[in-house]
C-alpha positions as CSV (number, residue, x, y, z in Angstrom):
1,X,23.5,48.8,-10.3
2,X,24.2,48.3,-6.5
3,X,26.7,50.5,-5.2
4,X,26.6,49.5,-1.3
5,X,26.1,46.2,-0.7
6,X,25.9,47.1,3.5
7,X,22.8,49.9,2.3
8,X,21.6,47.0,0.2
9,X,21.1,44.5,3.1
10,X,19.2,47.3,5.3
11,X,16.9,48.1,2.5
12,X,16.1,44.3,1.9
13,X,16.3,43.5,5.5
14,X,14.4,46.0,7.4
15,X,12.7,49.0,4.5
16,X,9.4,48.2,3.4
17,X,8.2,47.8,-0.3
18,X,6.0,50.9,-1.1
19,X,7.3,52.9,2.1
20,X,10.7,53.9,1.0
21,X,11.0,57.6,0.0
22,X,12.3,57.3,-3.5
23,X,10.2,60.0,-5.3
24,X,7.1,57.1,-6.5
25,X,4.3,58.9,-5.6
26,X,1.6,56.4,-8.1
27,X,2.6,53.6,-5.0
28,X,0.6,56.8,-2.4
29,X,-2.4,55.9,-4.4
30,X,-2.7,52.4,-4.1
31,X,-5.0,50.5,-1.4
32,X,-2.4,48.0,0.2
33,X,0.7,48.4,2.2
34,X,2.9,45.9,3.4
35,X,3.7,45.3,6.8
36,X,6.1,43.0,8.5
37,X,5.9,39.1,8.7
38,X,4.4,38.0,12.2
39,X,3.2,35.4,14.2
40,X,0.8,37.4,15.4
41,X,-1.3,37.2,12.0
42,X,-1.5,33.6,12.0
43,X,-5.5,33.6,12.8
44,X,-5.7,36.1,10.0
45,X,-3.7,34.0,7.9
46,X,-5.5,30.9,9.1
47,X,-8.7,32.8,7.6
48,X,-8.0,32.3,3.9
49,X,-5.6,28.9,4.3
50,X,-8.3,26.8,4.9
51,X,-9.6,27.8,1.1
52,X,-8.4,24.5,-1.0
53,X,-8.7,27.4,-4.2
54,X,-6.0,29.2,-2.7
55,X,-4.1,26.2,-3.6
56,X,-4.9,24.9,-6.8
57,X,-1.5,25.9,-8.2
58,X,0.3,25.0,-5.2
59,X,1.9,21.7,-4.9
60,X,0.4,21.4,-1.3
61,X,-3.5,21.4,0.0
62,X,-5.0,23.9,2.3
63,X,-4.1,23.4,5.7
64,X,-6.5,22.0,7.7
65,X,-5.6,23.1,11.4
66,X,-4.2,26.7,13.1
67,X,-1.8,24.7,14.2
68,X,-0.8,24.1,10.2
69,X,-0.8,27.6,9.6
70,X,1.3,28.1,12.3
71,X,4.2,25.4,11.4
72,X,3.4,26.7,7.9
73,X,4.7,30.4,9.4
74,X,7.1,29.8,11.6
75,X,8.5,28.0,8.4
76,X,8.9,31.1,6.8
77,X,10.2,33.1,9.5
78,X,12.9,30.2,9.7
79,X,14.1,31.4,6.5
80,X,14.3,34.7,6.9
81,X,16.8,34.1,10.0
82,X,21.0,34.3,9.9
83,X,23.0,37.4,10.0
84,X,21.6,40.6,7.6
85,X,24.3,40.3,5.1
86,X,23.7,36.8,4.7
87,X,20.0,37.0,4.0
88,X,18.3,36.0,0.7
89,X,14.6,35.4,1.7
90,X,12.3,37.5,3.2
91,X,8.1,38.0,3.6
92,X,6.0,40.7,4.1
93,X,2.2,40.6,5.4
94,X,-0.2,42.7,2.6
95,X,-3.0,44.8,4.5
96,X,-5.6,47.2,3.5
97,X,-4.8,50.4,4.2
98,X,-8.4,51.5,4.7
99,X,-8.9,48.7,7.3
100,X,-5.7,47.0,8.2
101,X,-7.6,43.7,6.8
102,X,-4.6,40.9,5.9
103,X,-5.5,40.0,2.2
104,X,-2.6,38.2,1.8
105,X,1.3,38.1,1.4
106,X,4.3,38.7,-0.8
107,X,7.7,37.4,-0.6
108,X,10.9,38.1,-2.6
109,X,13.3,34.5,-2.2
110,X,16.5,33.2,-3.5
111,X,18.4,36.7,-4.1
112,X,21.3,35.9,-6.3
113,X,23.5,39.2,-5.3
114,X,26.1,38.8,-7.7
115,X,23.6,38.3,-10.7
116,X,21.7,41.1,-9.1
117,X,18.9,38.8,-9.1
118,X,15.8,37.7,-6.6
119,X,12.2,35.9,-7.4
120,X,8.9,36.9,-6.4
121,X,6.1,35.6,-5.1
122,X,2.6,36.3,-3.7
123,X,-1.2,34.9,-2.8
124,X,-4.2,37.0,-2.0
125,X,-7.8,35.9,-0.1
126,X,-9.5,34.0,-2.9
127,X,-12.6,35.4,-1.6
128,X,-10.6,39.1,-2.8
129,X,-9.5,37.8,-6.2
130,X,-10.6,39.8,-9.1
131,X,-10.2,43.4,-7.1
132,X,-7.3,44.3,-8.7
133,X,-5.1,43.7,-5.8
134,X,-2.9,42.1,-7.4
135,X,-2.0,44.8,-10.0
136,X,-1.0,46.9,-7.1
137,X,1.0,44.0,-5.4
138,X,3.0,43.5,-8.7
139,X,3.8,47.4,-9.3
140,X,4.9,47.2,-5.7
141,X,7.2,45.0,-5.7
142,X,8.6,46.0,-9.1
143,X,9.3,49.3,-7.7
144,X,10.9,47.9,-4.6
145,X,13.1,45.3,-6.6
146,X,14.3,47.9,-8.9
147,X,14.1,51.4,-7.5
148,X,14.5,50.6,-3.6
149,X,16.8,47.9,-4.1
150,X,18.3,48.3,-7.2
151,X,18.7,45.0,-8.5
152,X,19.0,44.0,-12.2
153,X,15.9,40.8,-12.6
154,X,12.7,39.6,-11.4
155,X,12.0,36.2,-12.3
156,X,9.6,33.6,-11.4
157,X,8.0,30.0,-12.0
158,X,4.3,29.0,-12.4
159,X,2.4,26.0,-13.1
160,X,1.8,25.9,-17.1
161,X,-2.0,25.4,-16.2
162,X,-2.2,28.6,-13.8
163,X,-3.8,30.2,-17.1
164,X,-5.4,33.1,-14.6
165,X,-1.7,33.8,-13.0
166,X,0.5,33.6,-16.4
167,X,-2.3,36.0,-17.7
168,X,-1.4,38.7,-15.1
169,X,2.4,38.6,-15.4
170,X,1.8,39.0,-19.3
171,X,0.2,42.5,-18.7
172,X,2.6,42.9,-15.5
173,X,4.7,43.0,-18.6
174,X,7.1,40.0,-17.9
175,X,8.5,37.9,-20.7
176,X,7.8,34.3,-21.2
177,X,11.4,32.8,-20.6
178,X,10.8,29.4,-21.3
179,X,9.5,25.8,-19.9
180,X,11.0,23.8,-16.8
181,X,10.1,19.9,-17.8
182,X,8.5,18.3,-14.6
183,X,9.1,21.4,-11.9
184,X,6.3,20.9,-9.8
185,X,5.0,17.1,-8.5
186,X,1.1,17.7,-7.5
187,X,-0.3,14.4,-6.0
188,X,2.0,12.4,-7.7
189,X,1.5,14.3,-11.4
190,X,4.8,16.2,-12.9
191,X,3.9,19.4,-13.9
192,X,6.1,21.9,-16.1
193,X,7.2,24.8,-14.7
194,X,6.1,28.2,-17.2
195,X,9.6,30.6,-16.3
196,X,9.3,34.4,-16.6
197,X,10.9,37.6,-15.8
198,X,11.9,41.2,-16.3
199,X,14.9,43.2,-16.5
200,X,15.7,46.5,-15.1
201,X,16.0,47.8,-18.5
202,X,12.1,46.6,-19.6
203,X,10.7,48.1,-16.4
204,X,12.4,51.4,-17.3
205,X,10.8,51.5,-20.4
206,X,7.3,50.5,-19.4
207,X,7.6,53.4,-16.8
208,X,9.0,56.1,-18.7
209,X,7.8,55.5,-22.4
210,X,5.6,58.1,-23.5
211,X,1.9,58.1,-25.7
212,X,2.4,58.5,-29.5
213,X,1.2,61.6,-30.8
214,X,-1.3,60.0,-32.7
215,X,-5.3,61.3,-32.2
216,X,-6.9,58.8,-30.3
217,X,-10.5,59.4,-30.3
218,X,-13.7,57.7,-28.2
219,X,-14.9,55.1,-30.6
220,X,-11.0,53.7,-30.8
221,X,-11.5,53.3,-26.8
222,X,-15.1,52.0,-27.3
223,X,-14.0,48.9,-30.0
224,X,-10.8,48.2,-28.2
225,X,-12.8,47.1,-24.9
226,X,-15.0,45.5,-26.9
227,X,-13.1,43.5,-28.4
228,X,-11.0,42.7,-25.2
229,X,-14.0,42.0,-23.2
230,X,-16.2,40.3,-25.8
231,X,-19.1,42.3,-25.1
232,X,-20.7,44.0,-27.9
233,X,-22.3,46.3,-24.8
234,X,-19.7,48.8,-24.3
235,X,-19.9,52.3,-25.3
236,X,-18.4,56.5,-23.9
237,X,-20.1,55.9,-20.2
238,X,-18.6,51.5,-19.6
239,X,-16.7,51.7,-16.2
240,X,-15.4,48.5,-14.3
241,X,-18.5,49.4,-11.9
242,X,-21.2,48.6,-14.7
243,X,-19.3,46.2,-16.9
244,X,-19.2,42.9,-14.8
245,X,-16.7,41.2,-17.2
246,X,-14.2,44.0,-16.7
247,X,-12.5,42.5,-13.8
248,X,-9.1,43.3,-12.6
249,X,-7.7,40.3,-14.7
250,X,-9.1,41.8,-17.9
251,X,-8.6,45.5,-16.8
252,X,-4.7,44.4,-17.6
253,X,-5.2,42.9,-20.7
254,X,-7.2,45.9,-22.1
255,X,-3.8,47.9,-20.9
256,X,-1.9,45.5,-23.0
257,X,-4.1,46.1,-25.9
258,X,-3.8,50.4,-25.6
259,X,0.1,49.5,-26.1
260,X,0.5,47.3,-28.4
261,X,-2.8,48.7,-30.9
262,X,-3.1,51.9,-29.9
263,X,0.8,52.9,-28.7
264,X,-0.6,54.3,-25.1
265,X,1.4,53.2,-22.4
266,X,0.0,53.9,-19.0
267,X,2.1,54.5,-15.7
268,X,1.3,52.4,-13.2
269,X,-0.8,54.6,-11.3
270,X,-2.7,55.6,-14.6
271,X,-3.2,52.1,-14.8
272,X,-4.7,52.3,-11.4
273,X,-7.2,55.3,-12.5
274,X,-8.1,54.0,-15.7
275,X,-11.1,52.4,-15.1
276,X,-13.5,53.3,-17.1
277,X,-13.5,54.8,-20.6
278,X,-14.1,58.6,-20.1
279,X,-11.2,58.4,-17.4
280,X,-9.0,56.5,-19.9
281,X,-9.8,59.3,-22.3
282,X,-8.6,62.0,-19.4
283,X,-5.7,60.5,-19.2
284,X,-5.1,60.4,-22.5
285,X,-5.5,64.1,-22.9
286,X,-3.6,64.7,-19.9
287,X,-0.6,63.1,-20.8
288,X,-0.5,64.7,-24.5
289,X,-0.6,68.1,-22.9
């Protein structure tokens, strides 16, 4: 619940998600931090705008021109303008922390303070898609929306066809809220909108749930992946380094499928470590003890 709406506004207007001291220390381990929206990205962000698969969900093409990008930016920036208390848009730049390389950016829009309220969005380099990025970006922003900011609801809208996208906000662990008839118009085609969110309450329980007492032994581990991944292959010593099918997009699902079969529940920076299934086994043991 919000208590200060003037200590609100500063966080949202000026703290950064990830950089705000509020006792996460998974976010330390993550790749990415965000840095401020600026103009003086816009070749960087010219870099991966040009991709037309950047947009295939998008009801716009890839821009053509700097000077696109640029309108396209200061388009953004326009929104984030007006006096701090007044503000219910803002973008952030998403970097690399080992190289300060833009891979994309995030944006929280339309903050509904009285509802407590704000959607999400992001996009990441196509050319950096399957990295797991965009695990990291989602527990970031969760944390910021509901620790830093304190704010009741994350929602958001996708294409119904952005299979890859509704995937990720499934193990995210956002609920399916329903269908918008006709949101989007690509090239002249109406397109439903697929609606999801999550409440403050869900993301406190994803966090702080704890692993069943059950044993939970190596061939459990062993079948579950298989089963997830398809691949018959898969055995004590599988990693996301030697299994080419266990991509960031299906690391999540086989998160999903250690909750709902086997009652684990992984923080987010276990999540983060559990990448192969000898560390998934560590943890495991770990968290029992």
């Amino acid at each position: 619940m919000i208590k200060n709406k003037e200590e609100f506004f500063h966080k949202f207007t000026k703290v950064l998600p990830g950089q705000f001291d509020n006792n996460n220390q998974n976010l330390k381990e993550f790749s990415l931090y965000f840095d401020h929206f600026s103009k003086d990205a816009v070749e960087e962000m010219h870099r991966y705008s040009i991709d037309q698969s950047f947009y295939d969900h998008y009801e716009f093409d890839a821009f053509t021109s700097i000077d696109e990008t640029s309108a396209y930016m200061d388009k953004l920036i326009s929104r984030m303008s007006g006096e701090m208390d007044e503000r219910v848009t803002t973008y952030w730049l998403i970097r690399r922390k080992s190289d300060n390389y833009l891979i994309g950016t995030a944006g929280l829009i339309d903050l509904n303070f009285a509802r407590q309220s704000i959607e999400w969005g992001y996009g990441v380099d196509p050319k950096l898609w399957g990295k797991g990025y965009i695990l990291q970006i989602q527990e970031i922003l969760k944390d910021y929306v509901f620790n830093v900011l304190e704010l009741n609801k994350i929602h958001g809208v996708t294409m119904v066809n952005n299979y890859k996208t509704i995937k990720s906000i499934q193990a995210a662990g956002m609920s399916h809220e329903g269908i918008s008839r006709d949101h989007y118009c690509k090239n002249g085609q109406f397109i439903d909108g697929w609606r999801y969110g999550m409440i403050k309450n869900d993301y406190e329980k994803q966090i702080y749930s704890k692993l069943n007492n059950q044993d939970i032994s190596p061939d459990q581990i062993v079948n579950l992946i298989s089963e997830v991944l398809e691949n018959e292959t898969i055995d004590i010593n599988s990693s996301m380094e030697n299994i080419d099918t266990w991509d960031s997009l299906n690391h999540m699902l086989i998160m999903v499928a250690l909750k709902e079969k086997l009652g684990l529940d992984l923080s987010p920076s276990d999540i983060a470590d559990a990448i192969s299934v000898m560390e998934i086994l560590k943890i495991i043991q770990t968290t029992k003890n």
